[in-house]
Backbone as JSON Lines, residues from 0, in Angstrom:
{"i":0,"aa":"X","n":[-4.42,-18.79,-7.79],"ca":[-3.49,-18.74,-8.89],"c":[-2.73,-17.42,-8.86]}
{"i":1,"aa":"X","n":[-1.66,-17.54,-8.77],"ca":[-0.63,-16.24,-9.12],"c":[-0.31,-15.75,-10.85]}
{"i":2,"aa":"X","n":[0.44,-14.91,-10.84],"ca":[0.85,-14.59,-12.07],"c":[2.32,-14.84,-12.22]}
{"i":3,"aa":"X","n":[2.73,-15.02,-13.12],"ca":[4.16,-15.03,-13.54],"c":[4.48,-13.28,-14.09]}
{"i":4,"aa":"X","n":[5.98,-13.09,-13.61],"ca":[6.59,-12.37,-14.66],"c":[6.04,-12.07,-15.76]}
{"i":5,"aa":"X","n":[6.48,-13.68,-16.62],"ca":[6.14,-13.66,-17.73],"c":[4.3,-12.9,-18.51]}
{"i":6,"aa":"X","n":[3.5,-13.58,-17.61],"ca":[1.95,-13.37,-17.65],"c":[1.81,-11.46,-17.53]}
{"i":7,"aa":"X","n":[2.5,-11.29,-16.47],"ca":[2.7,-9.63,-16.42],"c":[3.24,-9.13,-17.38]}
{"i":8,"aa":"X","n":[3.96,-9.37,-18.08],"ca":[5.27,-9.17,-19.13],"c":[4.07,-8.63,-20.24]}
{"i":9,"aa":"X","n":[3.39,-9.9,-20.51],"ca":[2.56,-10.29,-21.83],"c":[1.18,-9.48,-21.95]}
{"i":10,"aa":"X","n":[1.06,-9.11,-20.54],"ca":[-0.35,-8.83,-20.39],"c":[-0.25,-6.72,-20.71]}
{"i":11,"aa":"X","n":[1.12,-6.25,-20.12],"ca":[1.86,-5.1,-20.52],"c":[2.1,-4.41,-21.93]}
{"i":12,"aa":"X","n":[2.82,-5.59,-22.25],"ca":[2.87,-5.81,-24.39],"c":[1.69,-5.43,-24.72]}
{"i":13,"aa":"X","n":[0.82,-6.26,-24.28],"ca":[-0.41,-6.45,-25.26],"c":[-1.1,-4.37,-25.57]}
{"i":14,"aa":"X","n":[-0.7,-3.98,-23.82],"ca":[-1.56,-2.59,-23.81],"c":[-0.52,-2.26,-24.35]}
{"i":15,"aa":"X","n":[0.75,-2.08,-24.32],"ca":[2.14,-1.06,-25.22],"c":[2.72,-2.13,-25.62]}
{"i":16,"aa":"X","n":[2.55,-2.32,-27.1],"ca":[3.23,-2.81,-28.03],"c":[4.6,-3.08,-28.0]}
{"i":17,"aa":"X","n":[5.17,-0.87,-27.99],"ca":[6.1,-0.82,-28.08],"c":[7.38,-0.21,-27.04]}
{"i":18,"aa":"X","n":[6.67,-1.11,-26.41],"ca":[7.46,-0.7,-24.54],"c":[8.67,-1.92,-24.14]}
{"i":19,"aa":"X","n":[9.61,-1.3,-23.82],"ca":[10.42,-2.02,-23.17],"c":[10.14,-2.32,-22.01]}
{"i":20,"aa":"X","n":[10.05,-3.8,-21.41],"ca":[9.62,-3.8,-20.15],"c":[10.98,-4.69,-19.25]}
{"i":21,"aa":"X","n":[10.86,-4.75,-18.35],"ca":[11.81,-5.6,-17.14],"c":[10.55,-5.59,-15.92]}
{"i":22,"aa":"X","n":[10.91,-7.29,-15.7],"ca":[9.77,-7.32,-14.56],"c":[10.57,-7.89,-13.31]}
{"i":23,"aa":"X","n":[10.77,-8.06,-12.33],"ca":[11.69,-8.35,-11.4],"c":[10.91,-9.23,-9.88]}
{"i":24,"aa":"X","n":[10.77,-10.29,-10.09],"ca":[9.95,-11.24,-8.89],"c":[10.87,-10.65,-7.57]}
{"i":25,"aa":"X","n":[10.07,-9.18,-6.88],"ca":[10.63,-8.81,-5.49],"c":[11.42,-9.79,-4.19]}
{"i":26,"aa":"X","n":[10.31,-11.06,-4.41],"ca":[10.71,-11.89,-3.0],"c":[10.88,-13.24,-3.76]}
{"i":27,"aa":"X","n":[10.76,-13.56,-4.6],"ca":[10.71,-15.07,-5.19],"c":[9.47,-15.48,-5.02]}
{"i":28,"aa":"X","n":[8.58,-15.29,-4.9],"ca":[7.64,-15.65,-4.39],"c":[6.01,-15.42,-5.11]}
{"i":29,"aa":"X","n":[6.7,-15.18,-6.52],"ca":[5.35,-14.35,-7.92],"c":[4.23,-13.77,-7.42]}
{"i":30,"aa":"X","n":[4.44,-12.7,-6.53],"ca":[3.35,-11.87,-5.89],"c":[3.78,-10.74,-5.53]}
{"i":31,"aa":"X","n":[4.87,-10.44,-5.6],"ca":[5.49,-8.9,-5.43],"c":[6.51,-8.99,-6.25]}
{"i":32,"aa":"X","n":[5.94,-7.58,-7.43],"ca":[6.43,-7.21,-8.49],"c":[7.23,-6.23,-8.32]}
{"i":33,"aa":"X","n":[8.42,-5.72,-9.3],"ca":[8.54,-4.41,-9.6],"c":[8.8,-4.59,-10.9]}
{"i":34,"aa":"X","n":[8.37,-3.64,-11.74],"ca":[8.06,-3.64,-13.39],"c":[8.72,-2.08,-13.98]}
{"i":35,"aa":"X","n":[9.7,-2.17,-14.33],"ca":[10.33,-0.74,-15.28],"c":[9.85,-0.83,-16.88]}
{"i":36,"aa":"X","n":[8.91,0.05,-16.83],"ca":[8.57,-0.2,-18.43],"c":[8.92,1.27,-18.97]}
{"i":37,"aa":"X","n":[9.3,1.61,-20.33],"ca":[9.47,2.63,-20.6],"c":[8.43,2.51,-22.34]}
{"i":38,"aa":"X","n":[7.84,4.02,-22.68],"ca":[7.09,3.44,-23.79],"c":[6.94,5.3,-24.71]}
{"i":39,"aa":"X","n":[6.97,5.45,-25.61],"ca":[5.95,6.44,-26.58],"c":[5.18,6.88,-25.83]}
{"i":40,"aa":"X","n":[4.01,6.04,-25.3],"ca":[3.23,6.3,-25.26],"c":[2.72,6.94,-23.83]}
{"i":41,"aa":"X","n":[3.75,7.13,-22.84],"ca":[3.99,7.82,-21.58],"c":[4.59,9.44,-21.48]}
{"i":42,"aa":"X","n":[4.43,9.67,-23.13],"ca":[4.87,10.78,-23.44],"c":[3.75,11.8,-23.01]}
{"i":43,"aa":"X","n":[3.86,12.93,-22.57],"ca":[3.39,13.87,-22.21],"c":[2.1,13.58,-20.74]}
{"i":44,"aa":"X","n":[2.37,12.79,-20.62],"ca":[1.57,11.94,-19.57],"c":[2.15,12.12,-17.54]}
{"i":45,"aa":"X","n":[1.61,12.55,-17.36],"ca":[1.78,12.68,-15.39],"c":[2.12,10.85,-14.81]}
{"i":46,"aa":"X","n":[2.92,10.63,-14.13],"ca":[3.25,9.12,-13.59],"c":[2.3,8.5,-13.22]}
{"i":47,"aa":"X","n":[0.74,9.55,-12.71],"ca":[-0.31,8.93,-12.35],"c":[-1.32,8.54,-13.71]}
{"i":48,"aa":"X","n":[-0.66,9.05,-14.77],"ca":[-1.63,8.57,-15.84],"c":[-0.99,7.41,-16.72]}
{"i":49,"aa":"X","n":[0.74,7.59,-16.54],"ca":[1.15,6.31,-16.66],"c":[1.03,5.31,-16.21]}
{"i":50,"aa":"X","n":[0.76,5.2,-15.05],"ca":[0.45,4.38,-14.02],"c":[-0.76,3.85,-13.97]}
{"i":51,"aa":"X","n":[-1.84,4.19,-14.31],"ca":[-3.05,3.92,-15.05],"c":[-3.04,2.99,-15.92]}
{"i":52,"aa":"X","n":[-2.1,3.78,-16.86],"ca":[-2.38,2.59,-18.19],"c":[-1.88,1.23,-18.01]}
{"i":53,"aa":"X","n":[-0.56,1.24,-17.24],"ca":[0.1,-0.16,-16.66],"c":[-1.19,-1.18,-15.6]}
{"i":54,"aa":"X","n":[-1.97,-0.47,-15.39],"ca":[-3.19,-1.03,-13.71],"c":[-4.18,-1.68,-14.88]}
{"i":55,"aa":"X","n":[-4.56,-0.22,-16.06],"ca":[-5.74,-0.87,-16.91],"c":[-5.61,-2.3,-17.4]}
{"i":56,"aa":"X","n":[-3.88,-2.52,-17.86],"ca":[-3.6,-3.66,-18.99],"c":[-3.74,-4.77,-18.26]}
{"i":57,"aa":"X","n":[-3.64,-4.95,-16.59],"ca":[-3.44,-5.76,-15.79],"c":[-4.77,-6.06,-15.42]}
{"i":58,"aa":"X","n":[-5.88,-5.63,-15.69],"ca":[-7.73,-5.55,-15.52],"c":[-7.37,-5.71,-14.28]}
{"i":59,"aa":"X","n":[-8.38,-7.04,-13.74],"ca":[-8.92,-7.52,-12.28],"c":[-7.91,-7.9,-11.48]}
{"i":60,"aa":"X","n":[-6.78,-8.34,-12.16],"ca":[-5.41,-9.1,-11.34],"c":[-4.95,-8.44,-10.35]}
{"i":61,"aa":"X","n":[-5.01,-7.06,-10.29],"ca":[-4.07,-6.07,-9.18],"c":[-5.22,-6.48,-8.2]}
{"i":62,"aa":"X","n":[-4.5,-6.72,-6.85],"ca":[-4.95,-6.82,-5.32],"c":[-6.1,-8.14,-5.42]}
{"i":63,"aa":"X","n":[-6.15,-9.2,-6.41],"ca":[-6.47,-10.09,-6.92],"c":[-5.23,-11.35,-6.83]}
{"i":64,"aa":"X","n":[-5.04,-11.64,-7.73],"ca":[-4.07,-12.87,-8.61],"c":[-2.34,-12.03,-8.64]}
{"i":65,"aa":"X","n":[-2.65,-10.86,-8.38],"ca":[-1.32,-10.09,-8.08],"c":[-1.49,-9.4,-6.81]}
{"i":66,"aa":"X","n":[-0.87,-9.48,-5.91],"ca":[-0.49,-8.73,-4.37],"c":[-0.24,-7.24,-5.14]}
{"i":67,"aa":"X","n":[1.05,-7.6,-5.24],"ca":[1.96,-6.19,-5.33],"c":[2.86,-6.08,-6.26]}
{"i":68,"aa":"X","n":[2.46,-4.8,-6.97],"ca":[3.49,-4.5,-8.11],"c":[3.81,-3.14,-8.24]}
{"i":69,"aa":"X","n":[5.21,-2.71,-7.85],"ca":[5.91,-1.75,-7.99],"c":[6.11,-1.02,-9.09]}
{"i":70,"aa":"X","n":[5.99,-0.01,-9.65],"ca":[5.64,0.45,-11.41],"c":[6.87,1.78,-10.95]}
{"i":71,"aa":"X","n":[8.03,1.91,-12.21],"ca":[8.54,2.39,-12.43],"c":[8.67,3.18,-14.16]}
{"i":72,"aa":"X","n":[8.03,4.38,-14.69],"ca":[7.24,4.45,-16.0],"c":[8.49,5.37,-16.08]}
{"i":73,"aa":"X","n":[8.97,4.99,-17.55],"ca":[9.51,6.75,-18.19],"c":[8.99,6.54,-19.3]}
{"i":74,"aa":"X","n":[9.11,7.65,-20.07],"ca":[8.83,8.22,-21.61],"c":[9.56,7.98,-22.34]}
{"i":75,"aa":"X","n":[9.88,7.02,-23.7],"ca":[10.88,7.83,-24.61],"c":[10.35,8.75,-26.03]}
């Protein structure tokens, strides 16, 4: 089973509420992602701790039910 966009989208929300996200199916193919989320809550935070929190919300799925997902984090 793969993931959708959408499933990534939802599963993102759920950890940041209040994040703008864009998720972008790399190849058509719902297994290589790239995801621009921007949030509050990436505030004062290193890209590797943003980047964390985007891996946590996603649990077991990364290198699982998801191949590959490209993470692009800013702060507002």
């Amino acid at each position: 089973m793969k993931l959708s966009s959408n499933d990534i989208f939802e599963m993102i929300k759920k950890k940041l509420p209040d994040a703008k996200i864009h998720i972008e199916d790399l190849r058509g193919d719902s297994d290589h992602y790239h995801a621009t989320i921007e949030s509050k809550e990436f505030k004062g935070l290193s890209k590797v701790q943003q980047h964390k929190i985007v891996y946590d919300a996603l649990g077991n799925h990364m290198g699982t039910t998801l191949h590959a997902l490209m993470l692009t984090t800013k702060a507002t």
